[in-house]
NUDREN-404641 format. One line per 5 residues: number of its first residue (from 0); their letters; for each residue x, y, z of C-alpha. Coordinates in nm, 4 decimals, always signed. Example, Ala and Ser with C-alpha at 12.3 -4.5 7.8 and 13.67 -1.06 7.14 Angstrom:
BEGIN
0 = AS = +1.2300 -0.4500 +0.7800; +1.3670 -0.1060 +0.7140;
END
This chain:
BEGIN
0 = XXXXX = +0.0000 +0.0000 +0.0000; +0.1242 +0.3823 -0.0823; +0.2574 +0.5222 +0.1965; +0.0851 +0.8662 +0.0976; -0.2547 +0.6885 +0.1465;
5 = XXXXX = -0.1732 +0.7561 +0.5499; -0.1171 +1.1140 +0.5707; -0.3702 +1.3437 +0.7086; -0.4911 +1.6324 +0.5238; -0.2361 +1.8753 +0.6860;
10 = XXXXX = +0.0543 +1.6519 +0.6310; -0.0382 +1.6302 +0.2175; -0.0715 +2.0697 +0.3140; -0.4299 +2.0856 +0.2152; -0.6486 +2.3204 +0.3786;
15 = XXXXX = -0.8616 +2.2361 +0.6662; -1.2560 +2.3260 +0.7454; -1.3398 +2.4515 +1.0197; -1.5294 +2.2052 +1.2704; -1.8673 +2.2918 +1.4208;
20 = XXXXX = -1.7387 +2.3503 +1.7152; -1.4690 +2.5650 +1.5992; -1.6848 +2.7689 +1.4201; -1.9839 +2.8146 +1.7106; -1.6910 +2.9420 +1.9052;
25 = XXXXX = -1.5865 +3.1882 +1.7172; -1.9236 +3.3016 +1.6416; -1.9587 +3.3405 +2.0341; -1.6849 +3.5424 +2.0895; -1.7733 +3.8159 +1.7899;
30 = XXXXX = -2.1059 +3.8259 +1.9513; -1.9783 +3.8672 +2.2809; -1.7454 +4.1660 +2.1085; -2.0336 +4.3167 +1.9463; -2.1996 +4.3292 +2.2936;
35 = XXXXX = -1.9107 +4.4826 +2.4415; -1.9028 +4.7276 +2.1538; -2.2720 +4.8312 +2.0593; -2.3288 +4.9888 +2.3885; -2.0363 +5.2303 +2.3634;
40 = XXXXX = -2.0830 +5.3258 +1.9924; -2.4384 +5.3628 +2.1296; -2.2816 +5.5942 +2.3533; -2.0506 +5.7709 +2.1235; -2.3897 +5.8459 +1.9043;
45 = XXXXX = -2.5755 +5.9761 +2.2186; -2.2600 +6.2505 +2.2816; -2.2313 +6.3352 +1.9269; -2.6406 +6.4360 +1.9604; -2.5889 +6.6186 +2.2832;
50 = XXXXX = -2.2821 +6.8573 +2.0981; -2.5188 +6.9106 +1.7981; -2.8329 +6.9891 +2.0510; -2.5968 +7.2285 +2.2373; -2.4264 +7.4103 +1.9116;
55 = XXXXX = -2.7854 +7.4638 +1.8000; -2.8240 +7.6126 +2.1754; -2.5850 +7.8392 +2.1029; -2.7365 +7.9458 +1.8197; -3.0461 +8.0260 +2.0127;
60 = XXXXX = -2.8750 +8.2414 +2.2417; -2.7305 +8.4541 +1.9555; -3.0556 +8.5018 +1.7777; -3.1832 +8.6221 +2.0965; -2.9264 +8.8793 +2.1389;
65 = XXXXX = -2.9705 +8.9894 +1.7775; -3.3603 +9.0244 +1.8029; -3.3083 +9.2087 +2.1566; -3.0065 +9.4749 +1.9560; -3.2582 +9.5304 +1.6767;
70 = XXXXX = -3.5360 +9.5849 +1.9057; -3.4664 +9.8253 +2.1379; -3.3278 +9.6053 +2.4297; -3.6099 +9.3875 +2.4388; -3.6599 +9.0265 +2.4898;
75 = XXXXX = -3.8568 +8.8296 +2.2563; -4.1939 +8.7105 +2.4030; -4.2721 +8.3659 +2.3765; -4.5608 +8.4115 +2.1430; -4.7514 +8.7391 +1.9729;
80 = XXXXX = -5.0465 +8.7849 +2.1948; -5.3889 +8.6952 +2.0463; -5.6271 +9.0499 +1.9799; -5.9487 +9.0113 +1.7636; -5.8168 +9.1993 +1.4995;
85 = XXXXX = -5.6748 +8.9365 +1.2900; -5.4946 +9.1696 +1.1110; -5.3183 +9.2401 +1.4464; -5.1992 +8.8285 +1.4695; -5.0147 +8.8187 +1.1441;
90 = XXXXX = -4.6211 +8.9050 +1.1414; -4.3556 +8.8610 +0.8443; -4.1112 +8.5856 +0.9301; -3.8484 +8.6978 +0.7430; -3.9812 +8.4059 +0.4013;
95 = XXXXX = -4.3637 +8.5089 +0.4407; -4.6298 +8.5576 +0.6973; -4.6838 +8.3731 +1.0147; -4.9865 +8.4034 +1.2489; -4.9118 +8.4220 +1.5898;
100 = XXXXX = -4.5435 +8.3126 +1.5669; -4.3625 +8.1762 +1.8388; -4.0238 +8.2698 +1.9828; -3.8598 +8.0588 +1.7575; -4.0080 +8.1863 +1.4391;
105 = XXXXX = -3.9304 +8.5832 +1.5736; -3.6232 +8.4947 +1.6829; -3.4892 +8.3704 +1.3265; -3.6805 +8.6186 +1.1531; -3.4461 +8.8647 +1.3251;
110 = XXXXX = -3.1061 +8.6691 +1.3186; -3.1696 +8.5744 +0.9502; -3.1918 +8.1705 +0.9713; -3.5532 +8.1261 +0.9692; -3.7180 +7.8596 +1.1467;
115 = XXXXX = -4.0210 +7.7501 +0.9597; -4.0643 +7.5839 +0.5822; -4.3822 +7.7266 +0.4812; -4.5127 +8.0270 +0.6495; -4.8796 +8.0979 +0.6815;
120 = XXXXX = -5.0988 +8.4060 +0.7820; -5.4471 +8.1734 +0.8255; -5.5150 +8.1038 +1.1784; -5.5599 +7.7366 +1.1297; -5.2245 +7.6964 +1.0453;
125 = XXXXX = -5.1007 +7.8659 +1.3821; -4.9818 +7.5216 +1.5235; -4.9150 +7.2980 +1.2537; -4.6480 +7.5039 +1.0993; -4.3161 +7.2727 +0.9967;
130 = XXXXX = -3.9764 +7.3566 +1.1616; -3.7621 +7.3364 +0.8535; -3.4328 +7.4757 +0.9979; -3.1684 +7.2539 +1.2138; -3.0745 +7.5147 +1.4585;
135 = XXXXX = -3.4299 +7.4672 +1.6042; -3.4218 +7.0734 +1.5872; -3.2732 +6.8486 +1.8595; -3.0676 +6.5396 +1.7483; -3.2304 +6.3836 +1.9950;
140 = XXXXX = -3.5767 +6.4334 +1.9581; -3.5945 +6.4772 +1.5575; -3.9505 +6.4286 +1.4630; -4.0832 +6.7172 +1.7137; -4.1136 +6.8971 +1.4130;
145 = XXXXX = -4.4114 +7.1463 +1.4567; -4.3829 +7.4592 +1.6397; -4.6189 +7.4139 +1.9660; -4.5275 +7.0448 +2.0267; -4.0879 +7.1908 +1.9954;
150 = XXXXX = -3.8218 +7.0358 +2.1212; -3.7252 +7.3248 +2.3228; -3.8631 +7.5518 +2.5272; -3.8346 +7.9178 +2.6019; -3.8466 +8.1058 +2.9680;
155 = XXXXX = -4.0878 +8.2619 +2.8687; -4.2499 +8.3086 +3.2319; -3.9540 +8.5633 +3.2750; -3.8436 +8.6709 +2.9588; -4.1437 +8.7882 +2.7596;
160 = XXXXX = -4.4996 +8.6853 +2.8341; -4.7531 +8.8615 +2.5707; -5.0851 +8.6620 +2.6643; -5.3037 +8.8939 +2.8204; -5.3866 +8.9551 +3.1965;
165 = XXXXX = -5.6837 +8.8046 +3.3530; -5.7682 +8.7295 +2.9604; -5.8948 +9.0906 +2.9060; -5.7823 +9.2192 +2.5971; -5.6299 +9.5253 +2.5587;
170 = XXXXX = -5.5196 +9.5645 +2.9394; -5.1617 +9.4436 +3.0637; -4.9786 +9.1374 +2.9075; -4.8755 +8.8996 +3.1562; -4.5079 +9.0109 +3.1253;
175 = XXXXX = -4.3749 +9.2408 +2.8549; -4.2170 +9.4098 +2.7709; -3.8631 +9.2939 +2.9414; -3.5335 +9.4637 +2.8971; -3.3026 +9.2200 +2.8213;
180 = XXXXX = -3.0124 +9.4409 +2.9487; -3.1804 +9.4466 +3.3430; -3.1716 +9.0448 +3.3299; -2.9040 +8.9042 +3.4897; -2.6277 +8.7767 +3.2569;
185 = XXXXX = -2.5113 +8.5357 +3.4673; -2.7132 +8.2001 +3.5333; -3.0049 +8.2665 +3.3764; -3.2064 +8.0548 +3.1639; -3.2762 +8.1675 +2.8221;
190 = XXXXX = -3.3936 +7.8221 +2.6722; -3.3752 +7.4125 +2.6938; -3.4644 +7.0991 +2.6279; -3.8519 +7.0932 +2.6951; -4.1052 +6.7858 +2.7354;
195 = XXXXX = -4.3687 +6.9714 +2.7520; -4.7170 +6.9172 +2.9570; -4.6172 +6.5351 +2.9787; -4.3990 +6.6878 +3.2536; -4.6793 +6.6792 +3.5200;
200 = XXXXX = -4.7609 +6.3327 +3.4568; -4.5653 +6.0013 +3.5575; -4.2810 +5.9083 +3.3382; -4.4607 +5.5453 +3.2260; -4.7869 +5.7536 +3.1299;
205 = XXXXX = -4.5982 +5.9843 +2.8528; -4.6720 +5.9316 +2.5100; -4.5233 +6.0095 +2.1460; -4.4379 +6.3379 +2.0155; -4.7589 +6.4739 +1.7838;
210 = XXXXX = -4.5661 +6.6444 +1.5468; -4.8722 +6.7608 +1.3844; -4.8781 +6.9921 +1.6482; -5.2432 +6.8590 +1.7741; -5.2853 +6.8979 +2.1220;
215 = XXXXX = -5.3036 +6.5263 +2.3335; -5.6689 +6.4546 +2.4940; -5.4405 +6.3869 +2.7883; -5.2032 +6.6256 +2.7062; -4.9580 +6.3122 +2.7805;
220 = XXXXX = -4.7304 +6.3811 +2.4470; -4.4095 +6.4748 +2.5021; -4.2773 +6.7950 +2.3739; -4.6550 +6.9032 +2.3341; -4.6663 +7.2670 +2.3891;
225 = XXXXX = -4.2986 +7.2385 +2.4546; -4.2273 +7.5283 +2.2997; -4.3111 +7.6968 +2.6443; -4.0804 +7.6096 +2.9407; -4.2862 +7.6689 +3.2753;
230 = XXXXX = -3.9714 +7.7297 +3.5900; -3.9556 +7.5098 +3.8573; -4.2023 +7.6665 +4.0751; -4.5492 +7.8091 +4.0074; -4.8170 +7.9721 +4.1652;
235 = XXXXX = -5.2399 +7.8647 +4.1339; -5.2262 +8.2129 +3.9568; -4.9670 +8.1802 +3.7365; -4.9582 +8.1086 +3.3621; -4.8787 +7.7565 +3.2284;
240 = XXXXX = -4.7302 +7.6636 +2.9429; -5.0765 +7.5571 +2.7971; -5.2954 +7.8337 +2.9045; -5.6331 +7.6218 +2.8644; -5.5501 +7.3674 +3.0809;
245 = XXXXX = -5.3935 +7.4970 +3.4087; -5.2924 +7.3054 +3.7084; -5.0092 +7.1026 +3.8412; -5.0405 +6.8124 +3.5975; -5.0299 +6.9874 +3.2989;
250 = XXXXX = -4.7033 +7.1908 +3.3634; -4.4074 +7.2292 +3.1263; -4.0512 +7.0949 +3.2213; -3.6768 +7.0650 +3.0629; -3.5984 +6.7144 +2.9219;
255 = XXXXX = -3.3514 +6.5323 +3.0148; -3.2898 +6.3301 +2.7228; -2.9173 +6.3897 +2.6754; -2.7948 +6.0680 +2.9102; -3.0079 +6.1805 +3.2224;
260 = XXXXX = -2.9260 +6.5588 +3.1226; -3.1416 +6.8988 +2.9904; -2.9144 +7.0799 +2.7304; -2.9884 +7.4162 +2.8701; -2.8874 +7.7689 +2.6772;
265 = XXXXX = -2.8368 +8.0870 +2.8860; -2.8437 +8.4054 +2.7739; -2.4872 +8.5392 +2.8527; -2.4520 +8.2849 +2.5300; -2.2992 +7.9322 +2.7502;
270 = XXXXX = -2.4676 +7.6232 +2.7109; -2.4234 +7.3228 +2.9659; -2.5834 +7.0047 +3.0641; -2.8258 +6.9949 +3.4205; -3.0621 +6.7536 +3.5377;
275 = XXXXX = -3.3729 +6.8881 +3.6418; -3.3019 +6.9052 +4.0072; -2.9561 +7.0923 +3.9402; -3.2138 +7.3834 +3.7588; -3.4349 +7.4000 +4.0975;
280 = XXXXX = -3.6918 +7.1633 +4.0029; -3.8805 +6.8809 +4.2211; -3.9006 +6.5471 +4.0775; -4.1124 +6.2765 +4.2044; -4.0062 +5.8995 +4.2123;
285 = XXXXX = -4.2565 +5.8481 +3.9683; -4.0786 +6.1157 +3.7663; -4.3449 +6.3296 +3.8149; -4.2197 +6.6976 +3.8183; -4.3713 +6.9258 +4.1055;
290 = XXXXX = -4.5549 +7.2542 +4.0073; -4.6094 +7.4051 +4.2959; -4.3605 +7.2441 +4.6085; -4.2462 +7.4868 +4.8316; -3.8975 +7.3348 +4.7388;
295 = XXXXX = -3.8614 +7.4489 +4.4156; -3.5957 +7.7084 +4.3605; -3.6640 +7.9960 +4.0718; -3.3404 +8.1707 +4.1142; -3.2133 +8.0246 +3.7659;
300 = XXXXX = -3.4989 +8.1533 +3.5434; -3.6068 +8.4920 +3.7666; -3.3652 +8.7362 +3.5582; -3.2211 +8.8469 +3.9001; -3.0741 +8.5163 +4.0708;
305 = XXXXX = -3.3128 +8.5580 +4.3206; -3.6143 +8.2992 +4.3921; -3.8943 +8.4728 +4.2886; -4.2477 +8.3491 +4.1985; -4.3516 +8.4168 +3.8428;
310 = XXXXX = -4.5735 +8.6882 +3.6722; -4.9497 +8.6366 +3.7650; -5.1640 +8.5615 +3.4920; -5.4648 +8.6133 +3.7042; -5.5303 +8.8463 +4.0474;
END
């Protein structure tokens, strides 16, 4: 018999398979890298969104500053108050007409990078109205598109409040006008990430964004009327961010969606990260945040750096 007939595979040099067990082992140890790995790319990903969310912060707290130069020193409000002249609701945007816009629309009407796709002057469009410009869209939260159910939210308790008193038209707004060279340039709050109403209500009750910018039965959807930023105390006669629905449950509240963090913009121009109790603000187990706990420190969003109670809506 040929000698050759007795050597293996490797001794004639031909290649050898892989065996079963071989190969379930080293498909075990590239899933076991891939679990090591996914979690810190994941991680990577979620920084990467939290610079973007905070260099379109800083953005925010230019435009401000430029509407406030051109304006003779004063802060935008969060939204044009309503009168019954419709005439009196409609504004140019800087690419066409907006009725009623919000702080976001003024504000890059006045710094030049405007905020929404398609303006319109018809009432029914007042909410609906797409964001079409980055600076006003969080990484993090990309489909809160429309401009009452926003992404972030503006101090607009302290800043520039243009609903009316006690509802009556043509008497005192709430809050404006506001200097914006007697606020404090230090720590206070110009803008930040915003939930919304679902703030008042347990974390496991919050719903999806309605980027439609329909208001939630419930009010449970984050981000909806986000746009507004209510501080971390209130008063049973203060404004909330949805003015038809008052009350604890239905307050507004940053979002800490940037690893446990708010992206929050100030208006000496810095941007940081906080958690919600770092900004004066009671949070429940639940995740419930407070309205009206004793607790609750304002000093952050007052314009002074004192704790002060917010503008009454209603005597």
């Amino acid at each position: 018999m040929d000698p050759a007939s007795f050597l293996t595979h490797a001794d004639r040099g031909c290649p050898r398979g892989f065996t079963l067990i071989e190969l379930l082992v080293v498909i075990a140890i590239i899933a076991a890298l891939l679990g090591l790995l996914l979690p810190a790319l994941g991680g990577v990903r979620k920084s990467a969104q939290s610079v973007k969310c905070a260099s379109n912060m800083r953005q925010v707290a230019l435009g401000w500053a430029t509407y406030a130069n051109d304006n003779d020193d004063i802060s935008i409000p969060g939204q044009m108050g309503r009168y019954s002249d419709e005439t009196k609701n409609v504004y140019f945007v800087g690419n066409g007409y907006q009725y009623r816009p919000r702080w976001n629309v003024t504000m890059g009407a006045a710094a030049g990078f405007y905020a929404l796709r398609e303006p319109s002057p018809e009432r029914e469009h007042e909410h609906d109205r797409q964001i079409g410009n980055d600076v006003f869209l969080c990484p993090n939260a990309i489909v809160w598109t429309s401009t009452r159910n926003h992404p972030y939210g503006y101090n607009y308790h302290f800043l520039g409040n243009t609903r009316f008193k006690n509802d009556v038209e043509f008497g005192s707004f709430v809050y404006f006008p506001v200097r914006a060279s007697v606020i404090h340039v230090g720590r206070t709050v110009l803008a930040a990430d915003s939930m919304g109403t679902a703030a008042g209500k347990p974390a496991a009750d919050r719903t999806p964004n309605l980027p439609d910018g329909a208001r939630h039965p419930q009010l449970t959807a984050m981000g909806g009327h986000g746009y507004a930023l209510d501080p971390p105390r209130m008063t049973p006669n203060s404004d909330h961010a949805d003015p038809q629905f008052p009350g604890a449950e239905h307050r507004s509240a940053p979002d800490p969606r940037h690893l446990g963090k708010a992206n929050v913009s100030f208006i000496d121009g810095s941007v940081s990260n906080w958690t919600l109790q770092e900004l004066g603000y009671v949070v429940r187990g639940n995740g419930v945040v407070e309205a009206f706990d004793p607790q609750a420190d304002n000093s952050m969003f007052s314009g002074a750096m004192i704790d002060r109670d917010p503008p009454a809506r209603r005597d």
